[in-house]
PyMOL Python script that loads the backbone (N, CA, C, O; Angstrom):
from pymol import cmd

cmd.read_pdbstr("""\
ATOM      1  N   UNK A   1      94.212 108.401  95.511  1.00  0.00           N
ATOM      2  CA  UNK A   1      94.345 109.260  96.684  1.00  0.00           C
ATOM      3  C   UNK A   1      94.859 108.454  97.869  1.00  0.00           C
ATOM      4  O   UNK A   1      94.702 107.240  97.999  1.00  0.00           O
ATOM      5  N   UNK A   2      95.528 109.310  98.768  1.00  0.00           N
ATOM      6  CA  UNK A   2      95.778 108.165 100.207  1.00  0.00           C
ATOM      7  C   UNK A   2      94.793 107.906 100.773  1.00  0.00           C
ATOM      8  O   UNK A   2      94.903 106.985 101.582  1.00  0.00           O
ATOM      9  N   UNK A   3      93.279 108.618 100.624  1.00  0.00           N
ATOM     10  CA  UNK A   3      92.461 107.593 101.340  1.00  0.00           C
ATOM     11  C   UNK A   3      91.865 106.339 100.506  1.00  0.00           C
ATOM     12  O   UNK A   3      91.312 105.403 101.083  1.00  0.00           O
ATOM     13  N   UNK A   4      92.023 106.396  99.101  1.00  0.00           N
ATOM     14  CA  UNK A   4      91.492 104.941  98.692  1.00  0.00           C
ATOM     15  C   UNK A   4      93.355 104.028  99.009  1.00  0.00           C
ATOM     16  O   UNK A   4      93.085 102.871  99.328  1.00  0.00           O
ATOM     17  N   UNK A   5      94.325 104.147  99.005  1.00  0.00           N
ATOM     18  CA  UNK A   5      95.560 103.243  99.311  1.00  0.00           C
ATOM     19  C   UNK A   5      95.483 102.668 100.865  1.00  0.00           C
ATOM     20  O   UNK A   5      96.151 101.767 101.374  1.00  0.00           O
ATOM     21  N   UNK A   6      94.325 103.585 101.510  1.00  0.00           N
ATOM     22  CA  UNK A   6      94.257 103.049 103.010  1.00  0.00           C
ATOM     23  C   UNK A   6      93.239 102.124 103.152  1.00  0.00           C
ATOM     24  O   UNK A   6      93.196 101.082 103.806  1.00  0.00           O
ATOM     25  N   UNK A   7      92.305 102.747 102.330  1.00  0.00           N
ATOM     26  CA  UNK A   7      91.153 101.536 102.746  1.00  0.00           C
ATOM     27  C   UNK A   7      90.649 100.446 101.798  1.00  0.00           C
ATOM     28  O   UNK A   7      89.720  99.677 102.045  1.00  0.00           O
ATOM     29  N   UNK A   8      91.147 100.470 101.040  1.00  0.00           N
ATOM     30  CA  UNK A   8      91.210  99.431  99.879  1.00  0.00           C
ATOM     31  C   UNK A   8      89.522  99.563  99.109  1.00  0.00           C
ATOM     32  O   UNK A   8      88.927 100.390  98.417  1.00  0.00           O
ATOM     33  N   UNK A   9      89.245  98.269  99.693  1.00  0.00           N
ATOM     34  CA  UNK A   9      87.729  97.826  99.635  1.00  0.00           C
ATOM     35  C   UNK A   9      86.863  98.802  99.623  1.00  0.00           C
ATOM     36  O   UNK A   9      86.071  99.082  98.723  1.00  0.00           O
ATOM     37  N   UNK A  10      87.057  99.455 100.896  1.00  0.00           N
ATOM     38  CA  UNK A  10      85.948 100.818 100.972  1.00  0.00           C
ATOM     39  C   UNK A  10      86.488 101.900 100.359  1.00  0.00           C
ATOM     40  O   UNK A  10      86.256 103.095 100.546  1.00  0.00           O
ATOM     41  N   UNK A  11      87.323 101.297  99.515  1.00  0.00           N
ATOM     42  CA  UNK A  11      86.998 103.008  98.814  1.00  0.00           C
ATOM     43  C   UNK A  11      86.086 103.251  97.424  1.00  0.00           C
ATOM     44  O   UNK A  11      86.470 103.926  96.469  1.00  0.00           O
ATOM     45  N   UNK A  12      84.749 102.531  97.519  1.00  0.00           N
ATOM     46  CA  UNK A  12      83.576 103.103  96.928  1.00  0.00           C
ATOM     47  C   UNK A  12      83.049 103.997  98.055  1.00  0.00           C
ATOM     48  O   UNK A  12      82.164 104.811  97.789  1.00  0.00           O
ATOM     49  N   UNK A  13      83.653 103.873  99.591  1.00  0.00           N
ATOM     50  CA  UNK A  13      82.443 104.644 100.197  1.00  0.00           C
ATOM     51  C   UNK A  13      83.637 106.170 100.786  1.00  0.00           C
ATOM     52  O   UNK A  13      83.761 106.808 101.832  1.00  0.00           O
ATOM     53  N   UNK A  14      84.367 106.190  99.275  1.00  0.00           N
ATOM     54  CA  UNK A  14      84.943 107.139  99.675  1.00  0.00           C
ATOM     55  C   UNK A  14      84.524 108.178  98.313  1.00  0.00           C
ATOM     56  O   UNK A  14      84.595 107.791  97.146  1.00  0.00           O
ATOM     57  N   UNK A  15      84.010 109.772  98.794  1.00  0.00           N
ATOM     58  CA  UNK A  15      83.652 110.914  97.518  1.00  0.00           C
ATOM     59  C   UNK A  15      84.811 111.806  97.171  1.00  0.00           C
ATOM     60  O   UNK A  15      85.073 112.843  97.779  1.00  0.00           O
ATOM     61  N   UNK A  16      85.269 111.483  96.481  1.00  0.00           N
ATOM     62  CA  UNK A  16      86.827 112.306  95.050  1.00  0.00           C
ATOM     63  C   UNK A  16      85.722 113.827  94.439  1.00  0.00           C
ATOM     64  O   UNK A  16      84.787 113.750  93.642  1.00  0.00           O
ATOM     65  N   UNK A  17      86.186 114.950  95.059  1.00  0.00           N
ATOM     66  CA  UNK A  17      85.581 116.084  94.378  1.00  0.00           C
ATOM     67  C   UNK A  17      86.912 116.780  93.362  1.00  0.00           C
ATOM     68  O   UNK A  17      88.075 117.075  93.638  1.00  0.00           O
ATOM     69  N   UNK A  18      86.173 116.860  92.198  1.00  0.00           N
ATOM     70  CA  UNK A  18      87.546 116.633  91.028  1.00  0.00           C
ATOM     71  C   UNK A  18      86.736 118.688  90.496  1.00  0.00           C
ATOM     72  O   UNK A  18      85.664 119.293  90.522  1.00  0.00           O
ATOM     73  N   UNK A  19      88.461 118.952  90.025  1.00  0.00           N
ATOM     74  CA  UNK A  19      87.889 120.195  89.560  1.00  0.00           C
ATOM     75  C   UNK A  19      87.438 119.896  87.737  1.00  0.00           C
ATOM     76  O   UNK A  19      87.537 118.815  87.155  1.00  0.00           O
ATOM     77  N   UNK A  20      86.924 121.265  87.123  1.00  0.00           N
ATOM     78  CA  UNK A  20      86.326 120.650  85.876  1.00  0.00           C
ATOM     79  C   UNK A  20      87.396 119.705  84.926  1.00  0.00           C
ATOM     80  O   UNK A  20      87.146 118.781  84.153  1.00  0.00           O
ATOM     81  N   UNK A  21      88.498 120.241  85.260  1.00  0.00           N
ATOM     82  CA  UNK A  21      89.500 119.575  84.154  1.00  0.00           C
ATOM     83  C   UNK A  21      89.350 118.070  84.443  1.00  0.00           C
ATOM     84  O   UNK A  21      89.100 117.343  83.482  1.00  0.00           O
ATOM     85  N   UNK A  22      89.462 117.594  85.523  1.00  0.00           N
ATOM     86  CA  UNK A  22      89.158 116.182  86.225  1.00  0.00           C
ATOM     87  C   UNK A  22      90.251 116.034  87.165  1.00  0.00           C
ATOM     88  O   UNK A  22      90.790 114.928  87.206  1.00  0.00           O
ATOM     89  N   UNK A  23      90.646 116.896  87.879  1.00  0.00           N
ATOM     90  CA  UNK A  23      92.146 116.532  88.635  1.00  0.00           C
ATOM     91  C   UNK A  23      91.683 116.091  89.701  1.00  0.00           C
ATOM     92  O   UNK A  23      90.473 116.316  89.753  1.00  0.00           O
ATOM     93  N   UNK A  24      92.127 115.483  90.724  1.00  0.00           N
ATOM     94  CA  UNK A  24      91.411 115.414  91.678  1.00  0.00           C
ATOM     95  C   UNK A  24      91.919 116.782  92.685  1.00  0.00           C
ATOM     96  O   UNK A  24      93.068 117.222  92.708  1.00  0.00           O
ATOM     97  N   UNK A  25      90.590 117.388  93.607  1.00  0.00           N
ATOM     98  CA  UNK A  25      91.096 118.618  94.359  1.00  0.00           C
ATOM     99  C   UNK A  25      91.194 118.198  96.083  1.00  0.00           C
ATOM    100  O   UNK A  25      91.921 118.640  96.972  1.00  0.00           O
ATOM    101  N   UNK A  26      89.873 116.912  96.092  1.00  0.00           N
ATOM    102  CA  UNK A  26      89.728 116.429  97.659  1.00  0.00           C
ATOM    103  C   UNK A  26      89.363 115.211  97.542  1.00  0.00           C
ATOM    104  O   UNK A  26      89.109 114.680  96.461  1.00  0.00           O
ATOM    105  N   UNK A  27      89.298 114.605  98.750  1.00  0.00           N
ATOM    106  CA  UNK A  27      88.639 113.370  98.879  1.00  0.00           C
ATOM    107  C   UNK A  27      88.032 113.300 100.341  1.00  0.00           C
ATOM    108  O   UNK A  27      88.339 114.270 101.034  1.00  0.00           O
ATOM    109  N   UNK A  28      87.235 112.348 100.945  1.00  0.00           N
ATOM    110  CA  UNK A  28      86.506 112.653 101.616  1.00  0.00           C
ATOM    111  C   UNK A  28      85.614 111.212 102.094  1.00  0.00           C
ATOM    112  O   UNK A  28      84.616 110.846 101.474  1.00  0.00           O
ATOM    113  N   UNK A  29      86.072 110.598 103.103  1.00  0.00           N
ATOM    114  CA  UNK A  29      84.704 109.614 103.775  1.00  0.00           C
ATOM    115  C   UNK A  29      83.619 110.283 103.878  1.00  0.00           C
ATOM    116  O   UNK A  29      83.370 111.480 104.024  1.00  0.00           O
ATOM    117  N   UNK A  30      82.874 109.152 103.761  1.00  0.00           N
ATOM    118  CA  UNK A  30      81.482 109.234 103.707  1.00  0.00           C
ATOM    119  C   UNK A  30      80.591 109.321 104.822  1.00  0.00           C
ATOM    120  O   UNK A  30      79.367 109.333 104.683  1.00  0.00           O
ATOM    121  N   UNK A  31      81.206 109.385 105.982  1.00  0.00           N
ATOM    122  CA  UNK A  31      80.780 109.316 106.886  1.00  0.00           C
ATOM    123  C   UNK A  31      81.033 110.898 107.553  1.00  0.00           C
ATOM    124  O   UNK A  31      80.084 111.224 108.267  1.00  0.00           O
ATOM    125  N   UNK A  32      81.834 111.663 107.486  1.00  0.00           N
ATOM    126  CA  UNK A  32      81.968 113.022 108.080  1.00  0.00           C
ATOM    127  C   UNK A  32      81.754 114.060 106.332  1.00  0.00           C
ATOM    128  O   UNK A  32      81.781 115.278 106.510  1.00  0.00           O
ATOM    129  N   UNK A  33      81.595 113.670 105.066  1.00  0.00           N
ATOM    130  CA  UNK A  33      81.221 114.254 103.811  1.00  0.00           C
ATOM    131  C   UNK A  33      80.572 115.354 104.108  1.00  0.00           C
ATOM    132  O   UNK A  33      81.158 116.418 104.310  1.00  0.00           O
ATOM    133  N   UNK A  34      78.790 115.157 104.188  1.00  0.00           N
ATOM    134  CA  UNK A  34      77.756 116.018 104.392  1.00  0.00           C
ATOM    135  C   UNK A  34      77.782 116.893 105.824  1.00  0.00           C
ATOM    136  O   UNK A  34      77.746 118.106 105.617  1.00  0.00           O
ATOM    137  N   UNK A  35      77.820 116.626 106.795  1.00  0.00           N
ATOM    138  CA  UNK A  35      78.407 117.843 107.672  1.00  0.00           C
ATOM    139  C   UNK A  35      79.177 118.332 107.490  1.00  0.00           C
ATOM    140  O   UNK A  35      78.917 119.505 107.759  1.00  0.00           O
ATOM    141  N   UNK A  36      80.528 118.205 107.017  1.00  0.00           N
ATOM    142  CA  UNK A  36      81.624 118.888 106.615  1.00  0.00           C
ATOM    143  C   UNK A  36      80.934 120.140 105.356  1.00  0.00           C
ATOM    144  O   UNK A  36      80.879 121.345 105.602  1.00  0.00           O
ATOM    145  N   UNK A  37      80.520 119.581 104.188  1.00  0.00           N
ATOM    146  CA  UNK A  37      79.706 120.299 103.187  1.00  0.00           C
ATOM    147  C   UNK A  37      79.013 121.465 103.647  1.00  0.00           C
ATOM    148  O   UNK A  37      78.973 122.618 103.216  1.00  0.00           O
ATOM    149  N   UNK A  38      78.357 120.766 104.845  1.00  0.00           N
ATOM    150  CA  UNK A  38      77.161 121.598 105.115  1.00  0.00           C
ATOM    151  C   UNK A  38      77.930 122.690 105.565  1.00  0.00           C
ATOM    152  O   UNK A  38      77.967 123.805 105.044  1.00  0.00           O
ATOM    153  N   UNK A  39      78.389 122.402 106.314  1.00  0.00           N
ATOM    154  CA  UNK A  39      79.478 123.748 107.146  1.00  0.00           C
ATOM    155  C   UNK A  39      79.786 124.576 106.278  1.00  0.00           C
ATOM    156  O   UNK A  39      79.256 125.686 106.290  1.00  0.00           O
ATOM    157  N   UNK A  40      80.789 124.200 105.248  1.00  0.00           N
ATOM    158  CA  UNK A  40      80.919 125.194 104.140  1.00  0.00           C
ATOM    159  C   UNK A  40      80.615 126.130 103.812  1.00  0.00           C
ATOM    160  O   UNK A  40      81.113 127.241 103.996  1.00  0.00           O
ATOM    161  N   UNK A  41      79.215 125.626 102.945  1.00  0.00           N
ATOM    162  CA  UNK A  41      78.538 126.002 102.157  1.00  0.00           C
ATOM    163  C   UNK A  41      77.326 127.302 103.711  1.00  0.00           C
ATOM    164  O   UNK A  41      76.809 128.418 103.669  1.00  0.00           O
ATOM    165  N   UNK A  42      77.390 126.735 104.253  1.00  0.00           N
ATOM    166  CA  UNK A  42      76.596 127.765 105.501  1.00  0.00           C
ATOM    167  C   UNK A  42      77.296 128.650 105.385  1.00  0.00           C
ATOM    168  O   UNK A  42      76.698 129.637 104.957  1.00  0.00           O
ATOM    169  N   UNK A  43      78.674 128.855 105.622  1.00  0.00           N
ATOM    170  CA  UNK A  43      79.904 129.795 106.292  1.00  0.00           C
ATOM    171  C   UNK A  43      80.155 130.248 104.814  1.00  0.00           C
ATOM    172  O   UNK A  43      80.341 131.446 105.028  1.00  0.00           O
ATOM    173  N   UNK A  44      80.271 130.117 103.617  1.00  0.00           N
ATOM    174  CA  UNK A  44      80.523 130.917 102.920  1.00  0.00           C
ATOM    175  C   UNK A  44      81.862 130.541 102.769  1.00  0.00           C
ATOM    176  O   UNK A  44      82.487 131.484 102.284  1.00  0.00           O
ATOM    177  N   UNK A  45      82.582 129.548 102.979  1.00  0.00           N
ATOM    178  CA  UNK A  45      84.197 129.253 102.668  1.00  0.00           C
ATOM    179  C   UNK A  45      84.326 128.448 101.727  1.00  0.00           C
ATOM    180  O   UNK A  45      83.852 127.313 101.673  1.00  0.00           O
ATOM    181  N   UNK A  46      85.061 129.061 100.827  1.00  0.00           N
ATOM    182  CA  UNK A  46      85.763 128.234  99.811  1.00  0.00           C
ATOM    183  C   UNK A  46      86.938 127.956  99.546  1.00  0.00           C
ATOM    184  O   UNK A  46      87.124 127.600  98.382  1.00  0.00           O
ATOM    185  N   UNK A  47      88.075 127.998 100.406  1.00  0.00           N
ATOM    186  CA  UNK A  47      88.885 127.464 100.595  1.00  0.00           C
ATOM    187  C   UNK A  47      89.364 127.509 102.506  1.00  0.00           C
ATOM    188  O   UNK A  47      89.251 128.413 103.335  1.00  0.00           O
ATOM    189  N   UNK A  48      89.921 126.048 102.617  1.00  0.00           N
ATOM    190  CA  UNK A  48      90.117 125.193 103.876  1.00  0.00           C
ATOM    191  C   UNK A  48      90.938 124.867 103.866  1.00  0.00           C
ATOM    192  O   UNK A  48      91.569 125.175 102.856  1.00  0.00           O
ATOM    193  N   UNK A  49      91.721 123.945 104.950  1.00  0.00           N
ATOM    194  CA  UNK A  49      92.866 123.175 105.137  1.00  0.00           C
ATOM    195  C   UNK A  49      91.811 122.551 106.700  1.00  0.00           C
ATOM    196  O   UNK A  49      91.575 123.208 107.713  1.00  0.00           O
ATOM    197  N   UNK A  50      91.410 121.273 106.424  1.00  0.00           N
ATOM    198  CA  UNK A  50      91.582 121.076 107.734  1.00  0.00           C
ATOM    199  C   UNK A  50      91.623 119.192 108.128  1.00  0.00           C
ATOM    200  O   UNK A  50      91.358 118.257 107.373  1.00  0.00           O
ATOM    201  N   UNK A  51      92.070 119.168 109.618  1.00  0.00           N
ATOM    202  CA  UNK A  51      92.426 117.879 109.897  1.00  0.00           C
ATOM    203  C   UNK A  51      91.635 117.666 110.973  1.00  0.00           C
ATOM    204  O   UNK A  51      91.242 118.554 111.730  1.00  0.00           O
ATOM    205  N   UNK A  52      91.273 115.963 111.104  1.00  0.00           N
ATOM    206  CA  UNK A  52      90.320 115.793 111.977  1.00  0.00           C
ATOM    207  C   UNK A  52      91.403 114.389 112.579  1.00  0.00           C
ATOM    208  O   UNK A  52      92.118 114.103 111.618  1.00  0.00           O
ATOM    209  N   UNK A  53      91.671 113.670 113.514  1.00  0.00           N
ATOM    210  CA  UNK A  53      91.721 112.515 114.083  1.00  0.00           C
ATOM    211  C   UNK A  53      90.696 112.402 114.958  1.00  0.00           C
ATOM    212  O   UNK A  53      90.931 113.196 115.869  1.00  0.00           O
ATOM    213  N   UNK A  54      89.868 111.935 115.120  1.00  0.00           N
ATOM    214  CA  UNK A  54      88.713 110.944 115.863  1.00  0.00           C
ATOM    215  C   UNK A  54      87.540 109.974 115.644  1.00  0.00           C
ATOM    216  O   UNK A  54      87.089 109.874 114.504  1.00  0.00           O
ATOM    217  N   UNK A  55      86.960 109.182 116.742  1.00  0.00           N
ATOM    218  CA  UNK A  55      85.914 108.345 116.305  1.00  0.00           C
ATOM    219  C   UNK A  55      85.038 108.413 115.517  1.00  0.00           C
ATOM    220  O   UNK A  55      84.911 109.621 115.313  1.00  0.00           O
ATOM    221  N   UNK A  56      84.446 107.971 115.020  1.00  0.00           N
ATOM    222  CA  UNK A  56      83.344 108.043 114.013  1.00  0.00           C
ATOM    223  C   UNK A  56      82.523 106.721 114.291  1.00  0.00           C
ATOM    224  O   UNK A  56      82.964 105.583 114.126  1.00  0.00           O
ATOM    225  N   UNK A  57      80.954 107.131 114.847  1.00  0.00           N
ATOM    226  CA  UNK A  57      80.419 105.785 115.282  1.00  0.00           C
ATOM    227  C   UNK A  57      79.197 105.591 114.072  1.00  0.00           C
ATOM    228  O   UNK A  57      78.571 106.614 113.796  1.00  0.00           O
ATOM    229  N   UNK A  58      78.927 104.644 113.529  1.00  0.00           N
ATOM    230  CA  UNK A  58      78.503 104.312 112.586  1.00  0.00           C
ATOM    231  C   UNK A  58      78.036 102.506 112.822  1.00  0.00           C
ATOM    232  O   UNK A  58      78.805 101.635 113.231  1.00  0.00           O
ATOM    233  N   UNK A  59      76.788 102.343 112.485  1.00  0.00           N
ATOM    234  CA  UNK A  59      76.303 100.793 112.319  1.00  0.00           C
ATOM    235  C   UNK A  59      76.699 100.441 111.048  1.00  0.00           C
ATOM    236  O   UNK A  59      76.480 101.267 110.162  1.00  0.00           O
ATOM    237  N   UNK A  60      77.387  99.098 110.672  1.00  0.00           N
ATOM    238  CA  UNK A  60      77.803  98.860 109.232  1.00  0.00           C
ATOM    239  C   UNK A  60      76.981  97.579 109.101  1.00  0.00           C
ATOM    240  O   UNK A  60      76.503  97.343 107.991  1.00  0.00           O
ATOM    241  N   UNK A  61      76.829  96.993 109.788  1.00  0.00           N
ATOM    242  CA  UNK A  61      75.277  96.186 109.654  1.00  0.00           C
ATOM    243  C   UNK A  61      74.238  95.872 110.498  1.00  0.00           C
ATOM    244  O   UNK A  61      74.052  94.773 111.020  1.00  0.00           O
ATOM    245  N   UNK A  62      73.388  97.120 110.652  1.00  0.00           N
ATOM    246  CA  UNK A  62      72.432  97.200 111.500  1.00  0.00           C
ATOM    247  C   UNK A  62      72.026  95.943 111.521  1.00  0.00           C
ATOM    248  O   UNK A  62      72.530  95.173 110.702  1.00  0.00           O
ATOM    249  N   UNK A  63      71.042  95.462 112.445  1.00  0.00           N
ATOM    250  CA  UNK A  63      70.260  94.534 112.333  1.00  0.00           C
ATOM    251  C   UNK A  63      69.048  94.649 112.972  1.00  0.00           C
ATOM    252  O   UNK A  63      68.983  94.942 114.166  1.00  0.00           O
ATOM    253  N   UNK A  64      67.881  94.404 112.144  1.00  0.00           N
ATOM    254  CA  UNK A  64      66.170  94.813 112.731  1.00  0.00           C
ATOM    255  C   UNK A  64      65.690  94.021 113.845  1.00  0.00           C
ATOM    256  O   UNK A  64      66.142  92.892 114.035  1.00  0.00           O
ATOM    257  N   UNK A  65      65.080  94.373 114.362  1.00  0.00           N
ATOM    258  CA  UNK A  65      64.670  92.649 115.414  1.00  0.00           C
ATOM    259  C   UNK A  65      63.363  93.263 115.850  1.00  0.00           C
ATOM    260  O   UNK A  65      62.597  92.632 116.578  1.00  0.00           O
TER     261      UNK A  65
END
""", "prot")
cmd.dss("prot")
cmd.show_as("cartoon", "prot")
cmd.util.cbc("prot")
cmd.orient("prot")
């Protein structure tokens, strides 16, 4: 997918939703995944088109103190 050719490395922390045959249908960071889902699945839509450009703030190595 173009999002694992973009992010190389991180693309384990990227989710491929494949239809049954195995094609791939989406892909999806992991970081906007489950709200996006959630929305969905609330609203009753099963089919989308949509585009996002913006921040995404996220700790990638917290640290306890």
């Amino acid at each position: 997918s173009l999002l694992t050719e973009k992010y190389g490395e991180d693309s384990k922390l990227i989710y491929e939703l494949k239809d049954q045959g195995g094609a791939e249908q989406l892909a999806l960071r992991y970081d906007l995944t489950v709200p996006f889902a959630r929305y969905l699945a609330e609203n009753g839509i099963s089919s989308m088109k949509r585009y996002h450009i913006g921040k995404v703030y996220r700790r990638d190595n917290p640290k306890m103190t």
